[in-house]
C-alpha positions in Angstrom: -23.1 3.4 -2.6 -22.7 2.3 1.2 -23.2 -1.2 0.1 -20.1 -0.8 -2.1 -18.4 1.4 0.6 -18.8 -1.4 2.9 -17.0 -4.0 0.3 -14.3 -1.9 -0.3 -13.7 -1.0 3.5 -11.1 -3.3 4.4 -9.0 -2.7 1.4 -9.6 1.1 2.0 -8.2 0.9 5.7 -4.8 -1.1 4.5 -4.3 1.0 1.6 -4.8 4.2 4.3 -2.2 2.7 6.5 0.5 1.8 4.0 0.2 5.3 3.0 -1.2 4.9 -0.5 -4.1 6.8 -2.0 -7.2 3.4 -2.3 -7.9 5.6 -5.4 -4.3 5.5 -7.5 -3.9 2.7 -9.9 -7.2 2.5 -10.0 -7.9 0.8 -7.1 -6.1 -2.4 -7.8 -4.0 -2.4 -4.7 -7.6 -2.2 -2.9 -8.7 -4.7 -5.0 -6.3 -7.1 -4.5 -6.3 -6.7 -0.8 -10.1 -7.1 -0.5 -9.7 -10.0 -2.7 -7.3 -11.5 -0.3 -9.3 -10.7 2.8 -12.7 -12.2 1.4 -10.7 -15.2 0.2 -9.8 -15.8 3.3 -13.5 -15.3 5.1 -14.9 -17.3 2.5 -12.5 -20.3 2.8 -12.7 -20.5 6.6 -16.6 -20.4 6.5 -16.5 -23.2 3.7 -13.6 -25.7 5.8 -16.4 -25.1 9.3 -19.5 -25.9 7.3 -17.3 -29.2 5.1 -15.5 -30.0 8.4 
């Protein structure tokens, strides 16, 4: 579980700061938030490797 912990900690932090419980809708506002985060990771690393 603290590998999983560790995914979902950014999404967890934003959600905890908006105010919203990371657990309601089941965790799609987390989701969605982690999604955008990682996207964002990922597609730096890949334009510094490709650039």
């Amino acid at each position: 579980m603290v590998i999983v912990n560790a995914l979902l900690w950014p999404g967890t932090k934003i959600c905890e700061a908006m105010g919203i419980d990371p657990e309601s809708d089941q965790g799609l506002l987390r989701s969605m938030f982690n999604m955008l985060i990682y996207l964002t990771i990922a597609l730096a690393v890949l334009w510094l490797i490709l650039a």
